[in-house]
C-alpha positions in Angstrom: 0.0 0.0 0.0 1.5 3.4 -0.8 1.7 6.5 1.4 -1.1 8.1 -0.8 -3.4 5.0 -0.5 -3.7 5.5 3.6 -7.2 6.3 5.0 -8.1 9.6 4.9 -7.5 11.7 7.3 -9.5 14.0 9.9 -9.5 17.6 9.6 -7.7 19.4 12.8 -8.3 22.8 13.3 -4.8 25.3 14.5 -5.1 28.3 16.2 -3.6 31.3 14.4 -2.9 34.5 15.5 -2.9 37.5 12.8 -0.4 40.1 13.4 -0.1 43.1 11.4 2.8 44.8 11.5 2.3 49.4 10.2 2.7 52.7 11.4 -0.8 53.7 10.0 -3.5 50.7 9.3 -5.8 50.2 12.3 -7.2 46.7 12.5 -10.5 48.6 10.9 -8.1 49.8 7.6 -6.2 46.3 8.1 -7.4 44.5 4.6 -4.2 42.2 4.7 -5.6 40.7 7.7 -8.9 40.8 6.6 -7.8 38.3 4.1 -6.0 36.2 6.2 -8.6 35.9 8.7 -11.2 34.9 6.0 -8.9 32.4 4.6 -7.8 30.8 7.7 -11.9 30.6 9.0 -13.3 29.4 6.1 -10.4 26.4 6.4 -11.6 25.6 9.1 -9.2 27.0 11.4 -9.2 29.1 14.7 -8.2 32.8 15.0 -6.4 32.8 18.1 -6.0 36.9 18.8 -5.4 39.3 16.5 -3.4 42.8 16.9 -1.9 45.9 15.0 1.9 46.6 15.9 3.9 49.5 14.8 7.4 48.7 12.6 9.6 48.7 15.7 11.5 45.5 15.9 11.5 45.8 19.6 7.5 45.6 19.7 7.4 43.3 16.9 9.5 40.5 18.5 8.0 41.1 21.8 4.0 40.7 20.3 6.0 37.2 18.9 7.8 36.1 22.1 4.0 36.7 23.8 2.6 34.4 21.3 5.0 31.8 21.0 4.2 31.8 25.2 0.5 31.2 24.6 -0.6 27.8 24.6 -3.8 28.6 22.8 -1.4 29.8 19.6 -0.2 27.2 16.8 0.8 29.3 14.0 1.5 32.9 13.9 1.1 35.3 10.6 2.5 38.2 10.5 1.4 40.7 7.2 4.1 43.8 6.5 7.5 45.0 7.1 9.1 42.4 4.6 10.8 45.0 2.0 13.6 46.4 1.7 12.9 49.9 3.2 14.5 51.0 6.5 11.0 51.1 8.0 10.5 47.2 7.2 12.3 45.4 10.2 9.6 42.8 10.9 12.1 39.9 9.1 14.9 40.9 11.7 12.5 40.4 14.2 11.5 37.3 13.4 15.4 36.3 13.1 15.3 37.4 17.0 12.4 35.1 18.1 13.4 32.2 15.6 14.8 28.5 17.1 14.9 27.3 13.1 14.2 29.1 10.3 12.1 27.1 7.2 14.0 28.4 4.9 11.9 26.9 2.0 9.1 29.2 2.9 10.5 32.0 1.4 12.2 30.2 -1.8 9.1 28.7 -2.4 6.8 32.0 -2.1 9.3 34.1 -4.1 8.6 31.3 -6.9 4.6 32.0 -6.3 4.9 35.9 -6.4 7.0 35.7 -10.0 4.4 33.8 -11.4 2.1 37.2 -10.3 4.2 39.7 -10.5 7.4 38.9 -12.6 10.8 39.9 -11.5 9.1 42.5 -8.5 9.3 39.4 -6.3 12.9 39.9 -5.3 12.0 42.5 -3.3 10.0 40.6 -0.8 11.7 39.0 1.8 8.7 36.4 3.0 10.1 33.9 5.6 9.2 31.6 8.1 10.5 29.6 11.3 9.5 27.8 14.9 10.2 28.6 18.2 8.8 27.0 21.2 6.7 25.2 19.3 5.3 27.7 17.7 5.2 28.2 13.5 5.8 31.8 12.7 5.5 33.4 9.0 6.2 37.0 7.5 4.7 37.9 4.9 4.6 41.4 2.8 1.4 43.8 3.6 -0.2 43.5 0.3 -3.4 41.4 0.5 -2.7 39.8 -3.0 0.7 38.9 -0.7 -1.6 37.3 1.6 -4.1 35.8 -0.7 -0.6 34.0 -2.8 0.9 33.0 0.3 -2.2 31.4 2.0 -3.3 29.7 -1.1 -0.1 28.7 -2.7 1.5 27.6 0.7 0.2 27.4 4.0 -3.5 26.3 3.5 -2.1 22.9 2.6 0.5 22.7 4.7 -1.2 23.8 7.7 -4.0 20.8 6.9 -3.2 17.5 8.5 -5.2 15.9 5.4 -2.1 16.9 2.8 -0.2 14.2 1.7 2.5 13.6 2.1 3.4 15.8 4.6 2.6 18.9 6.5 2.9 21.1 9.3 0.2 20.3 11.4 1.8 16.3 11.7 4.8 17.2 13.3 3.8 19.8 15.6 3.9 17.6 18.6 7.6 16.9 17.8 8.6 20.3 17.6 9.8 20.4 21.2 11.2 17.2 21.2 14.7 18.1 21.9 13.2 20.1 25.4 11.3 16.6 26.4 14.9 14.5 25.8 16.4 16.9 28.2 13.5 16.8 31.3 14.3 13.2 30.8 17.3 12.7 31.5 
């Protein structure tokens, strides 16, 4: 029997927070959240909290590091800050918060944004990376940035029915190296 040929498997829902990093948008004006709160609901999944930071890496990290804390948050996505300007720090401040980067997250959203908008997509500077257990993604303020990046990336991965593999499978062995050490 292959790995594709398994019984199906049951939808689980995540909890994801929605955190939009400007110095203007209120969550009323936020439409990049807008989108990814729509998109992550009508999956099937939980918003967890949402909030509206200013681009200060100091704030942004912190609003991460009290996140990553929260046992009722899975995944956290983060919407603006990813250029290249000297405003846009939120990728730094993910760098401070991050155990392990995914470093395929960006790759493979720079490879989704060409498709849309041609050689503009080396400006973006999309990531994503764990801590404590905790998934964490950047991702530029446009909602057409969100809509790509949701629908091209993490609705599947963040659905424990993709084959053949996915985020939501090894969550529970994301700490695994802090379990070996209360262990011993």
């Amino acid at each position: 029997m292959s790995e594709f040929s398994k019984k199906p498997r049951e939808f689980i829902a995540v909890r994801i927070a929605v955190l939009t990093v400007s110095d203007t948008r209120s969550l009323a004006e936020d439409r990049s959240g807008d989108v990814l709160v729509a998109r992550l609901e009508a999956a099937g999944h939980v918003l967890a909290d949402r909030a509206v930071v200013r681009d200060e890496r100091i704030e942004i990290a912190g609003k991460l590091r009290e996140w990553i804390a929260d046992p009722n948050v899975d995944v956290v996505l983060s919407t603006g800050g990813t250029g290249l300007t000297g405003r846009d720090v939120t990728v730094e401040a993910h760098h401070d918060v991050y155990e392990k980067k995914i470093d395929a997250f960006g790759t493979l959203f720079t490879l989704i944004s060409f498709d849309k908008i041609g050689t503009s997509a080396v400006q973006s500077r999309a990531c994503g990376g764990v801590a404590g257990g905790t998934y964490l993604f950047a991702l530029p303020g446009s909602p057409g940035a969100c809509r790509d990046a949701w629908d091209g990336i993490l609705e599947k991965q963040l659905d424990y029915r993709h084959m053949p593999c996915n985020f939501v499978e090894i969550m529970p062995r994301l700490e695994e190296h802090r379990q070996r050490k209360k262990g011993r």
